[in-house]
C-alpha positions as CSV (number, residue, x, y, z in Angstrom):
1,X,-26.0,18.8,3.3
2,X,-22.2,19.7,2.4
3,X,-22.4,20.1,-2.2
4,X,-20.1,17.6,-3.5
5,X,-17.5,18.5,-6.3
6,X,-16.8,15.5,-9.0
7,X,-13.9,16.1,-10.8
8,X,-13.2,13.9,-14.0
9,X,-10.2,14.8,-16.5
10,X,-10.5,13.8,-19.4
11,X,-8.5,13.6,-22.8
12,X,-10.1,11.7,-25.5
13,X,-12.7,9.5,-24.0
14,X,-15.5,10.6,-24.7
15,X,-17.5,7.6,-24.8
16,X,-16.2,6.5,-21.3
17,X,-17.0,10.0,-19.4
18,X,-20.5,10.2,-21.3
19,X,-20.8,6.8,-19.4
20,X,-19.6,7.5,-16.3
21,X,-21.3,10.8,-16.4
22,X,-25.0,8.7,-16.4
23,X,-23.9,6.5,-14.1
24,X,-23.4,9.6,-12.2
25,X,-26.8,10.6,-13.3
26,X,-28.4,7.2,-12.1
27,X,-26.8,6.4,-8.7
28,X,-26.0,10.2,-6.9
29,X,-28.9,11.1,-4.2
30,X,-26.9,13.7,-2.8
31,X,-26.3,17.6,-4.1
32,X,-23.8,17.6,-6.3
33,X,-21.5,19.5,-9.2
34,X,-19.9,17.8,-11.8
35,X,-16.9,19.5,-13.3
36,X,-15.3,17.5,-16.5
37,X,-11.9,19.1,-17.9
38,X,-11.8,18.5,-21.1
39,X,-7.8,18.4,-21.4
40,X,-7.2,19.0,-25.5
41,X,-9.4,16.3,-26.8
42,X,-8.7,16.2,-30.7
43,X,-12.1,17.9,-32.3
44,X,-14.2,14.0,-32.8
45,X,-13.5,13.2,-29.0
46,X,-14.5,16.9,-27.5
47,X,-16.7,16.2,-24.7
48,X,-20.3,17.2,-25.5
49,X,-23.1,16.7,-22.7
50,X,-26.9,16.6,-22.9
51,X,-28.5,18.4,-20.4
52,X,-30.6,17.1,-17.5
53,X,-31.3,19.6,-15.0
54,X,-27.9,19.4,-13.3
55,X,-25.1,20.9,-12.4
56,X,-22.3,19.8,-14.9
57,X,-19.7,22.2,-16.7
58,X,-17.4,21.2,-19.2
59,X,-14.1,23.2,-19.0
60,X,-12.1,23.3,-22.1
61,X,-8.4,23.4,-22.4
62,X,-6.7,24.4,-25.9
63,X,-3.8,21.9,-25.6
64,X,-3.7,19.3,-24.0
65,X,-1.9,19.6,-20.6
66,X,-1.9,16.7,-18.8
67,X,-3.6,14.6,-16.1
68,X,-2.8,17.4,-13.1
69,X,-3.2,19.9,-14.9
70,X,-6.7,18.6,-15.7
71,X,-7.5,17.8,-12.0
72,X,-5.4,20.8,-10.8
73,X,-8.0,23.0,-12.9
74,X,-10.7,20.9,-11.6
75,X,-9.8,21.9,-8.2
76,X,-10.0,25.9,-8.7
77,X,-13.5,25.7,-10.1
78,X,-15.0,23.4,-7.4
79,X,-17.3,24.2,-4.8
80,X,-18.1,21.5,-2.8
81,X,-17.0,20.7,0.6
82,X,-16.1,17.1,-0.3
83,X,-14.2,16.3,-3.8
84,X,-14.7,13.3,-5.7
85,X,-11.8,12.6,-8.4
86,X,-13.0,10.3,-11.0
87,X,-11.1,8.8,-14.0
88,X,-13.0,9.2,-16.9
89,X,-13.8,5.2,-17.3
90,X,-15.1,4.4,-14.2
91,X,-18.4,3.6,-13.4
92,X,-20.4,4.1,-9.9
93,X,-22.9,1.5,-8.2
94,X,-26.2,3.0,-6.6
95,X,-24.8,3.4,-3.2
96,X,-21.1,4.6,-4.0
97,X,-20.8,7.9,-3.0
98,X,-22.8,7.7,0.2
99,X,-21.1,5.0,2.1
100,X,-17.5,7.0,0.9
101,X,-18.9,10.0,2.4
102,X,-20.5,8.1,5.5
103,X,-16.8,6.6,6.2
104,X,-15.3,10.3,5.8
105,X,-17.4,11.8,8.4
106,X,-17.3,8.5,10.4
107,X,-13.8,9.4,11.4
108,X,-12.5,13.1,11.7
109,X,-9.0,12.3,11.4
110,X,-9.7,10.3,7.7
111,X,-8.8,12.4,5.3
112,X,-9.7,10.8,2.5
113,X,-11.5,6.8,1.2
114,X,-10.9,5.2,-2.3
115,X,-12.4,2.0,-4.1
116,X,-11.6,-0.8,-5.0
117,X,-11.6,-1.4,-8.5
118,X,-10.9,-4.0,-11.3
119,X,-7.4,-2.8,-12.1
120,X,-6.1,-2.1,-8.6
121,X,-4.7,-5.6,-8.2
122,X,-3.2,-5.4,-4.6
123,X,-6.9,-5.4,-3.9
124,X,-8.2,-8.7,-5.8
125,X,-9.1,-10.8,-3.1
126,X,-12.1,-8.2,-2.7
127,X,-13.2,-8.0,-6.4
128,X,-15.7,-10.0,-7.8
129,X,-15.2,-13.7,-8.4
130,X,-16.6,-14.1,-11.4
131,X,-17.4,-11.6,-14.7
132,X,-20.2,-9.3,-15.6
133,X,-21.3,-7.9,-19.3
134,X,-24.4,-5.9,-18.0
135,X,-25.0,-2.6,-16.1
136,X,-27.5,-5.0,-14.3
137,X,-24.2,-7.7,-13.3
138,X,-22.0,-5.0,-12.3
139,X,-25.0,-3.3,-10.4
140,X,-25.2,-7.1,-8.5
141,X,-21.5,-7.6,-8.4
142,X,-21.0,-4.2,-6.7
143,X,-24.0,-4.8,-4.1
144,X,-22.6,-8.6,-3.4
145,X,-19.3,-6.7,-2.2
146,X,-21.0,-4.5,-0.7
147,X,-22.8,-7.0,1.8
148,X,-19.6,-9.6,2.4
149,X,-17.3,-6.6,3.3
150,X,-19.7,-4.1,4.8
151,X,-17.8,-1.7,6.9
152,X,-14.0,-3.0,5.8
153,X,-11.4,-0.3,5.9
154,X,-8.0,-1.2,5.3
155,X,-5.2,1.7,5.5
156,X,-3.3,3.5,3.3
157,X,-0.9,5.7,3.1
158,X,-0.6,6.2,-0.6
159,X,-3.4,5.6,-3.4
160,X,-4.3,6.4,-6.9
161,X,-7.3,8.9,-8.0
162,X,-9.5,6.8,-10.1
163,X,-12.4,6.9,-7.2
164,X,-10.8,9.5,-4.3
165,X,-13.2,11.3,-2.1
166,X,-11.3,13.6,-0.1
167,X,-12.7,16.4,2.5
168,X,-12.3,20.1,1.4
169,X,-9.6,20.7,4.1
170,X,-7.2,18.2,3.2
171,X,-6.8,18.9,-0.7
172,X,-6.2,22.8,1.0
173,X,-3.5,21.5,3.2
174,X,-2.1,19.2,0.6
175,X,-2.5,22.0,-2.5
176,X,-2.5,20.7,-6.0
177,X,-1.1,18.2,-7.9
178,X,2.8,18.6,-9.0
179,X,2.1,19.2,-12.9
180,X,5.5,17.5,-13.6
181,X,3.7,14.0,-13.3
182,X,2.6,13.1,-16.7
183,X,0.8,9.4,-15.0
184,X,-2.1,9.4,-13.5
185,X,-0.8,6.7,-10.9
186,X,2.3,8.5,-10.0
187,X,0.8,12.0,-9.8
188,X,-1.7,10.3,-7.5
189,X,1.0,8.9,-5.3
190,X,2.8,12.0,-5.0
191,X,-0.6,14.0,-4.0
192,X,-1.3,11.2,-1.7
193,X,2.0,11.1,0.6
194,X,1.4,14.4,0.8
195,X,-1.7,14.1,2.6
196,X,-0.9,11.5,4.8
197,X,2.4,13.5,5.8
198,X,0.1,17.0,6.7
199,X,-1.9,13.8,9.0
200,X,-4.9,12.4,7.3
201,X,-5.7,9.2,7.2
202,X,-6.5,7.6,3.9
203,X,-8.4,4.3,3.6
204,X,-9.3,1.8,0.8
205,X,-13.0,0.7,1.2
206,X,-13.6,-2.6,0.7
207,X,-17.2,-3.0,0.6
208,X,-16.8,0.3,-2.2
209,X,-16.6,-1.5,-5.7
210,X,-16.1,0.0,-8.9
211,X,-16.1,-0.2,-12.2
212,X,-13.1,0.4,-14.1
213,X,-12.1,0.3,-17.7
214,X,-8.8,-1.1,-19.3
215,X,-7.8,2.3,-21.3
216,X,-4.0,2.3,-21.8
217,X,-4.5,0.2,-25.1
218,X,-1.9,-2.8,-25.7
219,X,0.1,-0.8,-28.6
220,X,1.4,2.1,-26.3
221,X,1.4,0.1,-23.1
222,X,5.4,-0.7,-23.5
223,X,6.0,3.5,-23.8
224,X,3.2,3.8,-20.9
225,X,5.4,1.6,-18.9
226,X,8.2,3.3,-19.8
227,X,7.4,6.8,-18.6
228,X,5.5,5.2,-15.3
229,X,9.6,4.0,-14.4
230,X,10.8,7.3,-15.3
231,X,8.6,8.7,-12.9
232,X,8.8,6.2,-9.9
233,X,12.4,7.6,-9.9
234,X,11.0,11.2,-10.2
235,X,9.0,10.1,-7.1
236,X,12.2,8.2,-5.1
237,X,14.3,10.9,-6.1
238,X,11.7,14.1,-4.7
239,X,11.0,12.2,-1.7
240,X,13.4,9.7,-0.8
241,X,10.7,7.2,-0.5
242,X,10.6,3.5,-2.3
243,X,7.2,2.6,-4.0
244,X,8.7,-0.6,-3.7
245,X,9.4,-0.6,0.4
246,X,9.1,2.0,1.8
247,X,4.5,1.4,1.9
248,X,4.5,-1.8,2.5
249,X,2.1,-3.7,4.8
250,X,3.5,-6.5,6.6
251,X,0.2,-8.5,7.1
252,X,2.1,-11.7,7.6
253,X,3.6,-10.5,10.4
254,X,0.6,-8.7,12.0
255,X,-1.1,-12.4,11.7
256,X,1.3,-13.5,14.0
257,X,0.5,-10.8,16.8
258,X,-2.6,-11.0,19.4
259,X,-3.7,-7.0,18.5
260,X,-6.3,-7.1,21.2
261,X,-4.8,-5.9,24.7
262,X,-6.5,-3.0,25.5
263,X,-3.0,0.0,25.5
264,X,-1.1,-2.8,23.6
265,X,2.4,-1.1,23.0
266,X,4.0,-2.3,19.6
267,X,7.8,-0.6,18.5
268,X,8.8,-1.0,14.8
269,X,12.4,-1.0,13.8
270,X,12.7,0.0,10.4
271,X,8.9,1.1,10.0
272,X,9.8,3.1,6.8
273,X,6.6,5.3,6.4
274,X,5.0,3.6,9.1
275,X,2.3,1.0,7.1
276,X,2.2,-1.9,9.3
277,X,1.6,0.6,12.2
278,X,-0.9,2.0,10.9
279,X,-2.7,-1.0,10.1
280,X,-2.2,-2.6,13.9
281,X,-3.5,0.8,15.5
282,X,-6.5,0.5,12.8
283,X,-7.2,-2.6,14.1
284,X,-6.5,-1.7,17.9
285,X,-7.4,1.8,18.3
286,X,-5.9,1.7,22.3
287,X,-2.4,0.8,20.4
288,X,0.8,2.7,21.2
289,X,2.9,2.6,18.1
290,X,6.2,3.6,18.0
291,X,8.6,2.9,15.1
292,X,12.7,3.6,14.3
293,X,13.2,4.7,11.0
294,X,16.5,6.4,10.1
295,X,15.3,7.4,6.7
296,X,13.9,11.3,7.6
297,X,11.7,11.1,5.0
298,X,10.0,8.0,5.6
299,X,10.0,9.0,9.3
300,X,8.1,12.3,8.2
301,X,5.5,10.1,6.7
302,X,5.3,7.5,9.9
303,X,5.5,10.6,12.6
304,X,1.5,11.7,12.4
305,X,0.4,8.0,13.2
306,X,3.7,7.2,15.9
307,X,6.2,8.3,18.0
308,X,9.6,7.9,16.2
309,X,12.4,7.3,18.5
310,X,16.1,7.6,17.9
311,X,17.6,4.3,18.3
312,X,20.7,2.2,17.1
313,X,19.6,-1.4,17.8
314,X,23.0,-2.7,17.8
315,X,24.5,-0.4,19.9
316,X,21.6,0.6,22.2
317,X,21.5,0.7,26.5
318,X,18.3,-0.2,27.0
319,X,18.5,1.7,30.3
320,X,17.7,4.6,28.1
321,X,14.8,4.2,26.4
322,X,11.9,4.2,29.2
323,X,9.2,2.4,27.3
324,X,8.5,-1.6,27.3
325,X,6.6,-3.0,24.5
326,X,4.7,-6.3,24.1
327,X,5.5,-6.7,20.2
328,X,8.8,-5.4,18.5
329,X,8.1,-6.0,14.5
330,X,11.8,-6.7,12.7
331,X,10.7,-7.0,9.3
332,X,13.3,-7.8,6.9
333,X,16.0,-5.9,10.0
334,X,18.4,-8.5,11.1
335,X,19.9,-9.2,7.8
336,X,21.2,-5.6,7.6
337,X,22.3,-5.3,10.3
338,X,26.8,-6.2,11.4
339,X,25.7,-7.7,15.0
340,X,22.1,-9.0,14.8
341,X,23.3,-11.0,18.0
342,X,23.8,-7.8,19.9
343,X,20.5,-6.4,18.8
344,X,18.2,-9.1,19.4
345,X,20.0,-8.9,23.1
346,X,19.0,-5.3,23.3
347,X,15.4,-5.8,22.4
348,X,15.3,-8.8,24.3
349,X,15.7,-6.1,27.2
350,X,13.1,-3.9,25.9
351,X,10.5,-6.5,26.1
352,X,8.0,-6.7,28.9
353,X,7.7,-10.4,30.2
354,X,5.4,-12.5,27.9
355,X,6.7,-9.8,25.3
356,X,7.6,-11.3,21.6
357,X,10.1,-10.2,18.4
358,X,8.3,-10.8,15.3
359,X,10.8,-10.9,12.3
360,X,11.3,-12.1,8.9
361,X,14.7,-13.2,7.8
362,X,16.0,-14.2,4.3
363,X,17.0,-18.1,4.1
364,X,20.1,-17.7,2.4
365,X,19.7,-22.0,2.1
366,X,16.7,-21.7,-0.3
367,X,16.9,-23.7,-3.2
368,X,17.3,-20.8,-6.2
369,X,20.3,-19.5,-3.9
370,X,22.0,-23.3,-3.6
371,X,21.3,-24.0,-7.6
372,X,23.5,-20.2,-8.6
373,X,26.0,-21.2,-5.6
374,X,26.5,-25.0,-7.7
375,X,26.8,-23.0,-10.6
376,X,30.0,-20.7,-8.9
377,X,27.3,-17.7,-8.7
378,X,27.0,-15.1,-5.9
379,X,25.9,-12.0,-7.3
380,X,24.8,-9.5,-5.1
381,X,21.4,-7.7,-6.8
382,X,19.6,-4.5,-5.9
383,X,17.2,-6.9,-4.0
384,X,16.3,-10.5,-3.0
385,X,18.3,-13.0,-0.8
386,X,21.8,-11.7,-2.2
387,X,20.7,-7.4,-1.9
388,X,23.6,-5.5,-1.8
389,X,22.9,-3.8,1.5
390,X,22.7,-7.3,3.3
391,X,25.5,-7.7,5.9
392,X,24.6,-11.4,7.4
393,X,23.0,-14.4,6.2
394,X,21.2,-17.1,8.0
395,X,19.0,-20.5,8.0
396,X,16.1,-21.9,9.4
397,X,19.1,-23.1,12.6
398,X,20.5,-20.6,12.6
399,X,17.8,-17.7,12.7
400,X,16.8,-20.4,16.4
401,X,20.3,-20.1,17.5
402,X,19.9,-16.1,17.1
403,X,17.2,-15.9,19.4
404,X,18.0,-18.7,21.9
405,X,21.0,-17.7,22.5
406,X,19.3,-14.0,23.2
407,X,17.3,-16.1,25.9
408,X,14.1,-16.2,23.9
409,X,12.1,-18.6,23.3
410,X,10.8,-19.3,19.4
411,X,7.3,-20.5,19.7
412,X,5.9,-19.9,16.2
413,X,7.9,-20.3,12.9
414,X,6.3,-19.9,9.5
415,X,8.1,-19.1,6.1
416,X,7.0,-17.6,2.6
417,X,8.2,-19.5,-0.7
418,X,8.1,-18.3,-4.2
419,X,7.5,-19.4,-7.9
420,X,10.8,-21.3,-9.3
421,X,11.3,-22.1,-12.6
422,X,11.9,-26.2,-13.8
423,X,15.7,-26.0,-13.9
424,X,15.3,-25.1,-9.7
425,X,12.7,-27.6,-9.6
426,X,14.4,-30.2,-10.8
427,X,17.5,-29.4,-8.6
428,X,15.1,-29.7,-5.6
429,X,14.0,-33.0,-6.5
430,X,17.3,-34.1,-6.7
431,X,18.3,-32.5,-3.5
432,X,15.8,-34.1,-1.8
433,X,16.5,-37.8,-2.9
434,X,20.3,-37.5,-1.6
435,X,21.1,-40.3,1.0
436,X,24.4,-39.0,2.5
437,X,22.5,-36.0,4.1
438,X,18.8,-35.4,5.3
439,X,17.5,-32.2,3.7
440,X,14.1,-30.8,5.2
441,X,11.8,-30.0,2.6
442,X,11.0,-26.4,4.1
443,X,14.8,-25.6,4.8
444,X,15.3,-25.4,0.9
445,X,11.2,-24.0,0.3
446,X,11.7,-20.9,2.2
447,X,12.3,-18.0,0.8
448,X,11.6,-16.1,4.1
449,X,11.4,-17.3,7.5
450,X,8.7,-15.6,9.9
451,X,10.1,-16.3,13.5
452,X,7.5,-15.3,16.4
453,X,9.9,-15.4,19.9
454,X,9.0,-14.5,23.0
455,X,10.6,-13.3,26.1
456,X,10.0,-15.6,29.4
């Protein structure tokens, strides 16, 4: 059986690690190494471990160095032919590492599986529903998950480290971690993207629970935050990628697509690094998934999982592009865009009969836009309804007249709304008991239209 290496930096915690380390000790079944990098802990937090017939080596650096620099040195000194990075306050249920190493070798083109933990929030809906105070509760908690999602994968493309298994060939093709990330998270992301851009496949496991503790404590979380900005730019600015868009999911647009035709073809415009692809050919293997992207970048991230085709939407002859597809995604598209009308022709054309746009469009008539508008404001932002970059604006009528008049027919509409404050409130209230005009609830609700139309 292939050794596994378990890497834990760590930098004055050495309560947490001596915990992890026996939960390490009490739930591993499998030959193993465990290499802790002790990364300048001050002289009372200097990690000290009891023996108990194992392989575990505590490597010691003078000064401290930082998180990848710890893991970095972790790396040189492993052996295994799967790595486990581990943060120092994270805890592992009895059957943790096997089912991350049975969903590696499950797939050959998975590169690497994560956890789901406490603290990644994306991920709640997965975590347990109520508390625990006990090894015995977590040890229940963990095995409950385990059961309800039992084989659940969902893709990423980025992740962080706190529970990463990766196979020995990817962290060789992706090399180490870029020492100029001082935060765990953002160092993680960084490593990450890289892997997924040499062509492995990363996944969250959502039947994998986790402990994890809060350690960033409450008096240097405003700094923490701080630097974790600074960095997100470091990030945009080295790849000229957006944490914010450019990983994104669309889930409520896949929920309005039938994924299960065997060869299903599926073109995204805009598919920045290629997320929501990902996720329909995890769910439909057969998929053909092609994307337009004109960020290079994001395309170089997208190209491993899809074929990225050059394409100008607005200004396209569909004569030249040989492909049909039965789903084009426009996610958050047709407000950038100067002629939506002539695009939504041109893929219109590039539909196969029966074929369907699936798009989300900002309601420029939702009710936080009309209460600034009453107040004489239109301030363009660096996102939301009024983002700088958008060229059109459209309602619920609209957004029909857009696609009717492109001879397609809207057959599912749905719409996403958001948290207002009481000022908004109470201007929708009022809007709403006007008798000179009708206002539809929705029309001032929606934040986001989600428009499914199909081609007859």
């Amino acid at each position: 059986m292939a050794k596994l290496s378990i890497i834990i930096p760590v930098y004055n915690m050495s309560t947490q690690v001596s915990r992890c380390l026996l939960s390490i000790r009490k739930t591993v079944r499998l030959p193993y190494e465990v290499i802790i990098v002790d990364d300048g802990s001050s002289g009372d937090e200097c990690v000290t471990v009891p023996p108990a017939g194992d392989d575990v080596r505590v490597l010691r650096s003078e000064e401290h160095r930082g998180f990848s620099h710890a893991v970095n040195v972790g790396i040189r000194a492993s052996v295994g032919e799967v790595l486990l990075f581990l943060h120092a306050d994270i805890l592992l249920a009895p059957h943790t590492v096997e089912d991350m190493l049975d969903a590696l070798i499950a797939d050959p083109m998975m590169g690497a599986v994560t956890a789901i933990s406490p603290r990644t929030y994306i991920w709640a809906e997965h975590c347990p529903d109520k508390e625990y105070h006990s090894w015995g509760e977590f040890i229940t908690a963990a095995e409950d998950i385990r059961a309800q999602e039992k084989g659940k994968q969902l893709p990423l493309i980025v992740a962080e480290m706190f529970a990463l298994m990766a196979r020995r060939d990817v962290v060789d093709a992706a090399g180490f971690l870029e020492e100029e990330y001082s935060t765990p998270a953002l160092a993680a992301y960084d490593y990450t993207v890289r892997m997924t851009r040499e062509g492995y496949g990363i996944a969250v496991l959502a039947s994998v629970y986790v402990h994890h503790d809060e350690s960033i404590h409450a008096e240097v979380m405003e700094s923490y935050e701080a630097l974790r900005q600074q960095e997100r730019e470091l990030f945009r600015s080295k790849h000229g990628l957006s944490l914010d868009y450019s990983f994104q999911i669309r889930l409520d647009l896949i929920e309005m697509m039938d994924l299960q035709r065997e060869g299903l073809r599926v073109l995204e415009i805009g598919c920045a690094c290629g997320a929501t692809l990902r996720e329909i050919g995890h769910r439909n293997p057969t998929a053909n998934l092609y994307g337009v992207e004109l960020n290079e970048k994001a395309a170089e991230v997208a190209a491993p999982f899809a074929t990225i085709l050059s394409m100008d939407v607005e200004r396209l002859d569909p004569a030249e592009i040989k492909e049909r597809f039965d789903y084009i995604v426009m996610g958050d598209v047709v407000e950038h865009l100067l002629d939506p009308w002539a695009a939504i022709q041109n893929m219109r054309e590039l539909l196969v009969p029966g074929g369907a746009i699936v798009a989300s469009i900002p309601n420029v008539a939702h009710i936080s836009n009309l209460y600034n508008v009453l107040g004489g404001r239109w301030t363009y932002e660096d996102m939301g309804l009024l983002d700088r970059t958008h060229f059109r604006f459209f309602t619920r009528q609209e957004i029909i007249k857009l696609f009717e008049g492109a001879n397609l027919a809207v057959d599912e509409i749905r719409y996403k709304n958001i948290h207002m404050n009481s000022y908004v409130e109470k201007l929708r209230e009022e809007i709403l008991s006007l008798r000179t005009v009708h206002v539809d609830p929705e029309d001032i609700d929606a934040f986001q239209w989600l428009f499914r139309a199909v081609r007859e």
